[in-house]
N, C-alpha and C positions, 0 to 999 in steps of 0.2 A: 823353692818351686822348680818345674822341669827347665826353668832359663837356665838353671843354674847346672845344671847336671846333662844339657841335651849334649854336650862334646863328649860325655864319660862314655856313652853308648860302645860295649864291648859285646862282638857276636859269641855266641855261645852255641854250643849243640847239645841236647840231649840225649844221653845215653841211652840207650833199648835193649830191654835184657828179657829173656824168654820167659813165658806166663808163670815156668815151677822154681822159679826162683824164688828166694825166702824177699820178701818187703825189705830188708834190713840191706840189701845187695846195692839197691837205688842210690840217686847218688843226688837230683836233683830236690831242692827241699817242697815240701808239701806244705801249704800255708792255708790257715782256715779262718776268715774272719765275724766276730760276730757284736753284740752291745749287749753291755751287761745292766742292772741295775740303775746304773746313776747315766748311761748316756757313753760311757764311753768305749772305743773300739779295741777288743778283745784279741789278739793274732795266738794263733795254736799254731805249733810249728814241726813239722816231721825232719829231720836232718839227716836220715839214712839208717840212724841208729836208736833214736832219741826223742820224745816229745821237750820241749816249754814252751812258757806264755809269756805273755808280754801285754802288759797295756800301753796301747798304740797312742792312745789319746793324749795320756801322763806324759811320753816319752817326749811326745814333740811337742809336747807344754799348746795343748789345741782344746778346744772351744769342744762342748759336750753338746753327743746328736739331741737332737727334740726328740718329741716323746713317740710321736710316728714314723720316727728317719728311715729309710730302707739304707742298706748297702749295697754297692757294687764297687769288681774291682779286678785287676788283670797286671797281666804282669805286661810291664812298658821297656822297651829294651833291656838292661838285665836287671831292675828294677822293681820293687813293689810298688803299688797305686790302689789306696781304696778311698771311696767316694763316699758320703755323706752328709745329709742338711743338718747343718747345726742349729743349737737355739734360736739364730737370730733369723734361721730362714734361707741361712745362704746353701751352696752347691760348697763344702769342704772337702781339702786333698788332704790323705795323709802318702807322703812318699818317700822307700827308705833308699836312701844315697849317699856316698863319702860313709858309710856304717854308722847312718845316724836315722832317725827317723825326722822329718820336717812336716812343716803344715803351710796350707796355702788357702785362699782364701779362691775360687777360681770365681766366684759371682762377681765378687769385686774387679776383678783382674777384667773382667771382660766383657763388665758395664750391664750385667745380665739383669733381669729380674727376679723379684724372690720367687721364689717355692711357694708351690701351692701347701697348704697342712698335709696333705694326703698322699702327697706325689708318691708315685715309683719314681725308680731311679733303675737305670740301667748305663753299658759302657761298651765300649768297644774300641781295638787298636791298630790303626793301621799305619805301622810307625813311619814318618817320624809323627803322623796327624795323631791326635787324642781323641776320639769324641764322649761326651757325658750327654746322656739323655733324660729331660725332667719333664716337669708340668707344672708351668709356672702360676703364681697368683689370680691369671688373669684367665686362665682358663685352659691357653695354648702350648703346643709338644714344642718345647728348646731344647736345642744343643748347641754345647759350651765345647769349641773347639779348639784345639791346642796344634798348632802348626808346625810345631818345633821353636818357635819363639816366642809366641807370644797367642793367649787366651780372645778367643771372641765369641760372641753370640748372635745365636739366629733362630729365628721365629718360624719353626716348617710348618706351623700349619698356616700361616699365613703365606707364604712362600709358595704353599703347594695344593694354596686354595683345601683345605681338607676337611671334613665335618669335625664338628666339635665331639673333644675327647669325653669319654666318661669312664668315669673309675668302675673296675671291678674288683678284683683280688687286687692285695696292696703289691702285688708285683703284676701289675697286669700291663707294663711297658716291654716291647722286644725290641733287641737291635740286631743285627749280624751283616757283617759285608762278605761277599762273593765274588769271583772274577768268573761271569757268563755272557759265556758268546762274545767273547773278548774283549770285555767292558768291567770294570768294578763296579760294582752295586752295591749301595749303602742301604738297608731298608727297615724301616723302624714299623711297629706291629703295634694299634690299641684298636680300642672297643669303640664305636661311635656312640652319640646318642639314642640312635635310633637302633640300636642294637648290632649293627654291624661288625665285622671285623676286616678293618684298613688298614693299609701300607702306605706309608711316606716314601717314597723312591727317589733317588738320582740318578738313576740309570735310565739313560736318554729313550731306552728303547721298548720300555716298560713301565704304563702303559704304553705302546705303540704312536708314535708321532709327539710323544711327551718331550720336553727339551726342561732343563733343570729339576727342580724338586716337583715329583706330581703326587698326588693322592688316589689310589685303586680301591674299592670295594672286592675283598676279598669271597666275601661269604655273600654275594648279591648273586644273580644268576648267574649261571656259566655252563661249561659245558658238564662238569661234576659238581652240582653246588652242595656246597656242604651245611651242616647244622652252624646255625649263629651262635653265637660264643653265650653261652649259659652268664645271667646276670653277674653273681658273682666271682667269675672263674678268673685264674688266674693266666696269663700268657707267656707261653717261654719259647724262644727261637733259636736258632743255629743251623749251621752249615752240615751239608752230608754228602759226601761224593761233588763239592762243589756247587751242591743245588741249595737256594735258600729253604730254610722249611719252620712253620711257626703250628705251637700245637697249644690247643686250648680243650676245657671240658665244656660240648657241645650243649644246647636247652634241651636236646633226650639225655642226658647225663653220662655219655659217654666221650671217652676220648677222641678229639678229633687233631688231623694233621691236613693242613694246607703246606703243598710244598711246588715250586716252579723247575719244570724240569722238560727235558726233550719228550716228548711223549706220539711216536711215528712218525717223528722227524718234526714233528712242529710242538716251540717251546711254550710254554702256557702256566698258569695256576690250578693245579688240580686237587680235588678236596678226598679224604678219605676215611670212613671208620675205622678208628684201630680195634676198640673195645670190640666191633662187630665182628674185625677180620683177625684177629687173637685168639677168640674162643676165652677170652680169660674175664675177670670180674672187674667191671665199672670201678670209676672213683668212687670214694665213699662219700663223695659231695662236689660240689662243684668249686668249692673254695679249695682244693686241693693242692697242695704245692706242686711245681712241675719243675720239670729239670731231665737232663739228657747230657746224649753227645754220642760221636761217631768214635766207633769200638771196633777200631781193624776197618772189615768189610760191614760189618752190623751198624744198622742206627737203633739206638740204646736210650729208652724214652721212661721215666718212673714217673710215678705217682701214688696214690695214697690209697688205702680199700678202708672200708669201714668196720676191718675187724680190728684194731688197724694194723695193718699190714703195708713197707713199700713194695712195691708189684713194677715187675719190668714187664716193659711190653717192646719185644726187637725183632727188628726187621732181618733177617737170615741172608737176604740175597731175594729173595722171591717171595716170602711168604711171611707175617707175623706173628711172632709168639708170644707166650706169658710166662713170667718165672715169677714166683714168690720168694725173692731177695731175707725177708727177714725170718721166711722158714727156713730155707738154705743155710743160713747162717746160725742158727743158734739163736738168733739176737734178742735182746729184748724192742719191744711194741714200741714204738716212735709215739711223738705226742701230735695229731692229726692238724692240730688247730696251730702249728708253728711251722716254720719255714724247712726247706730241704733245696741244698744243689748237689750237685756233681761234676766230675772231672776224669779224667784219661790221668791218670800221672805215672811217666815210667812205664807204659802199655798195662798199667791195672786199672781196672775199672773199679772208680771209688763212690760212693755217695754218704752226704753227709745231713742228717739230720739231729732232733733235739730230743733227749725222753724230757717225759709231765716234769722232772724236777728242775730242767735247763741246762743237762747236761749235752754236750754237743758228742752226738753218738754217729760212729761209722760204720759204714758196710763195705769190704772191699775183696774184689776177688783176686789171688792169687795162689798159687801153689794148687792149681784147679780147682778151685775152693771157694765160697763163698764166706768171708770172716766176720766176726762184730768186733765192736771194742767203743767203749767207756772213753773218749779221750778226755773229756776235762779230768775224770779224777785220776789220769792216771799221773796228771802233774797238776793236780789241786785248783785248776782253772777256778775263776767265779763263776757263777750259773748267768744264763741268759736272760734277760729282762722276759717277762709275757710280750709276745708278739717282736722279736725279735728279730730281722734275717741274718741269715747267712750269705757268706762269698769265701769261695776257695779256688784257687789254680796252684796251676805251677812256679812256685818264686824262685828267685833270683837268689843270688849267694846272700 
């Protein structure tokens, strides 16, 4: 577990090499993780030159996910970390260190409660702290925190008085932290019951006269209220220019973005159509997978169409536009009904999804270029279980 490795922490920098560079130039490994068939966790691995695989699960002789487990995972000082609920319920580490893979138990370690069946799962790092973010049994959003020594648990919605969660898409939990207006902000993103879309906050100053953990209606009036988050859709969040911002498919079926930002000198939650201000084509449902990230100056937002096609919808500086990513590339049609992330690695913009057979297929731009590729076969990977996720960053040696 991370007691064991928090002294290894070695800084690292990443290398930056310019867009018409061949992939093969990078230097930092590409890591893809996913569950296969029987439960256990799959790692695809880019080394510069090279794919292989590895079962993660096997390596560290660890406890196989349930049959709905979501993944999440980040790289934690120069280290791998992917998250998982096992058979038994619990929140499982798998983390590679000393060149080994190991397993941890974090529910146990820190007296947590189980896992709801359904839960998302989501994470975040802000080293030396860990956080894991779930839904446990009982109804309410925990997070399993890791201090640098040692694992604990906490109850935010009880903590921050919050409406009771309700499941959408099975990734329908956000987390991201920020440093605004000279404060860090932790803020975790679901659905309420009553169809809203809320923030869990720690940032004393948001809402306004808030002090520890509070809970905000996002999509409730305001000064820009946006569409409430469509029943089933799913929720994905991240940082851009230092602003939080969390994007969901709206009840008119289009893409929406809530993101808090200075807006004429006064800082606020403001909501906005992309699908409208794109000119480009809707999800092709509202269960769509989402995924993004901050590209240079561009915020770089995909999702799904119902041709099916992945579709970028990016912010330029001023204005949003729409690429169709799998025309660009050649690629072959992604399978709509399974998961997709994405990732910055090396300054290429990458995204990773599954075709219908459970091959875990990429899109990635470089050499000004929009590429595809096949990664399971092109090192014999196993296929993806049905309803699998995916998690990819940038790993550690």
């Amino acid at each position: 577990m991370k007691l064991m490795r928090f002294g290894l922490f070695v800084a690292f920098v990443i290398a930056f090499f310019g867009a018409t560079l061949p992939l093969w130039a990078a230097t930092s490994p590409d890591v893809i993780y996913y569950l296969d068939s029987s439960g256990n966790v799959n790692e695809l691995r880019f080394n510069g030159s090279s794919w292989s695989t590895t079962n993660v699960t096997q390596a560290a002789s660890a406890i196989a996910a349930n049959a709905k487990s979501r993944l999440t995972g980040h790289l934690y000082g120069s280290g791998d970390n992917v998250w998982y609920v096992g058979t038994d319920s619990h929140i499982h580490e798998l983390s590679y260190y000393n060149s080994a893979w190991h397993k941890s138990d974090n529910t146990s370690l820190a007296n947590a409660p189980d896992a709801e069946g359904n839960s998302p799962l989501t994470s975040v790092a802000n080293y030396p702290n860990d956080y894991v973010v779930y839904v446990a049994a009982d109804g309410d959003i925990h997070q399993l925190d890791f201090n640098g020594t040692s694992w604990s648990d906490s109850d935010l919605t009880t903590l921050s008085n919050a409406p009771v969660f309700s499941l959408a898409g099975p990734d329908s939990l956000g987390v991201s932290i920020a440093s605004e207006q000279g404060n860090l902000n932790e803020a975790i993103y679901f659905k309420s019951v009553a169809g809203h879309l809320y923030t869990i906050s720690n940032y004393v100053a948001y809402p306004y006269g808030c002090a520890g953990w509070c809970s905000t209606d996002l999509s409730g009036p305001g000064q820009f209220e946006p569409e409430d988050p469509a029943a089933n859709t799913n929720i994905f969040s991240h940082i851009y220019e230092s602003s939080q911002e969390v994007h969901y498919v709206g009840e008119n079926g289009d893409l929406i973005q809530i993101a808090y930002y200075d807006f004429n000198g006064e800082f606020d939650w403001y909501g906005s159509d992309i699908t409208s201000a794109s000119g480009g084509p809707a999800p092709g449902n509202a269960s769509t997978p989402l995924t993004g990230y901050q590209n240079s100056s561009y915020d770089d937002i995909y999702f799904m169409t119902s041709t099916p096609d992945v579709f970028m919808n990016w912010l330029n500086g001023s204005q949003w536009e729409n690429t169709n990513v799998t025309s660009l590339s050649y690629g072959s049609a992604p399978d709509p009904s399974r998961a997709m992330t994405g990732e910055i690695w090396n300054t290429y913009p990458e995204v990773y999804c599954f075709l219908p057979n459970g091959d875990v297929y990429e899109y990635a731009f470089y050499s000004n270029y929009w590429h595809s590729l096949d990664v399971s076969s092109v090192v014999n990977a196993p296929a993806a279980r049905s309803g699998s996720p995916i998690a990819a960053f940038t790993g550690g040696s």
